[in-house]
C-alpha angles and dihedrals in degrees: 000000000000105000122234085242112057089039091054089047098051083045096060085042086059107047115097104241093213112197144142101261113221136209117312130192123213118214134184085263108028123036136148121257106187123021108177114134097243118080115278112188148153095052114199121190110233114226101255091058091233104094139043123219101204121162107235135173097220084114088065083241121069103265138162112254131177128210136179105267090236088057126249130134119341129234117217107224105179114036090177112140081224112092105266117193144142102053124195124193111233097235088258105055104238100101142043126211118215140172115229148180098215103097076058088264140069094271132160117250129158128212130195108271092250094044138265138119119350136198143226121239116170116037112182125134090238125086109269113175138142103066129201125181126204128254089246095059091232094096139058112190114193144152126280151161101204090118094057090261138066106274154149122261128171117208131180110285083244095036138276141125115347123230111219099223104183117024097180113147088233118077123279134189164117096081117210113186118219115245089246094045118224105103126050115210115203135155125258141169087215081122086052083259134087103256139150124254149173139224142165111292072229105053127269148104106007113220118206114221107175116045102169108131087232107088126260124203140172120037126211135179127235104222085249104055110233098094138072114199113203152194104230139177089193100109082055086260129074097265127156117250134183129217138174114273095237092045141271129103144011137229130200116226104173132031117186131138092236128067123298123182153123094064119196121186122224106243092246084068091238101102135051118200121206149157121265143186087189090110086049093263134064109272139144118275130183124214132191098213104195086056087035086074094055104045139052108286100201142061085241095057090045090051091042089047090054099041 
């Protein structure tokens, strides 16, 4: 069944976080990307590196908007009244995944990247979100509990017969699929803690990659391959992290006091996206990590530097 957790988890997603935003200040390596004052979330980089797909209520319904990744002014996608989120950009550009409530449960559609009909790709009764398609462009990987538990499935990319990938008895989800690939990573609580792990795109020996008992959540591929990205409690605050993807150790890439996560990385490997309450609201915001390390990573610290 759908665990306490993750429902509690894609509802928070899913509120809308309403606030006054205050000041911000762009630099060279950290700068805000949308800045309405409804809640923007669940940024994904297009192919190309120049737009970002995010879910928003601006609407005044949960829909998927794009935006260029600079800023500037936002595109609505989906205009449907049913709750859109967690869009994933088919490898060529053209589409856009997305899990949805208008079929009257949480099912995966896609819709051409400007807008337009969508269809409907998975169509269980049970909850199926968080898409991911594969490099290739054939395979969608998503979350789902139609076995009676949290767990990844793949699907072709138009519809068809799932494939069941991890069948643990502990909850599995959020699936995030390599550049080359061949290997899923995902997040689980099969070590009795929230980590990120791996396993075959077809199915296999899970291996687990982050193993701090704070919880880690949202993986998310360098371009490369030979990074995770990663949503983690471990500072004591919500804060993004990278690892290799094999394991080892992590690296901290934001460090403000509010809330940082859903990190996707620009397909040059430079910039994270991610979701931020920083401004006082939950917008996008972009990073660049490996200057990240080197500068202040907060408003606090860029008012302070400037004092």
């Amino acid at each position: 069944m759908f665990s306490d957790v993750n429902a509690k988890r894609l509802l928070a997603i899913l509120a809308v976080v309403c606030a006054s935003a205050t000041a911000t200040v762009a630099t060279d390596w950290l700068w805000q990307v949308t800045t309405d004052p409804a809640g923007d979330n669940e940024p994904s980089w297009s192919p190309d590196g120049t737009t970002i797909a995010f879910m928003s209520s601006r609407s005044g319904n949960l829909d998927i908007w794009t935006i260029p990744a600079g800023g500037g002014t936002p595109t609505q996608v989906t205009t449907d009244t049913a709750a859109d989120g967690s869009a994933s950009w088919s490898p060529d550009g053209t589409t856009i995944a997305f899990s949805s409530t208008r079929s009257g449960n949480f099912d995966i559609w896609t819709i051409p990247a400007g807008g337009g009909a969508c269809t409907q790709i998975t169509t269980d009764p049970a909850w199926d979100w968080s898409p991911s398609w594969s490099p290739d462009g054939t395979t969608i990987a998503f979350s789902s509990t139609r076995s009676g538990n949290d767990d990844v499935w793949t699907i072709p990319a138009g519809g068809g017969t799932p494939t069941q990938i991890t069948t643990d008895t502990a909850d599995d989800g959020f699936p995030s699929w390599s550049p080359d690939g061949t290997t899923i990573a995902f997040e689980s609580d099969r070590s009795g803690n929230w980590d990120i792990w791996t396993i075959p795109a077809g199915g296999g020996t899970a291996t687990q990659i982050t193993t701090d008992p704070a919880e880690d959540y949202d993986a998310s591929w360098s371009p490369d391959g030979t990074t995770i990205a990663f949503t983690s409690a471990r500072s004591g605050n919500w804060d993004i992290w990278t690892v290799p993807a094999g394991g080892g150790t992590a690296t901290q890439v934001t460090t403000d006091p509010d809330y940082d996560g859903w990190p996707s990385w620009s397909p040059d490997g430079t910039t994270i996206a991610f979701m931020s309450s920083r401004s006082g609201n939950t917008d996008i915001w972009c990073i660049k990590p490996d200057y990240a390390s080197i500068a202040p990573a907060s408003l606090g610290e860029i008012k302070a530097t400037f004092k």
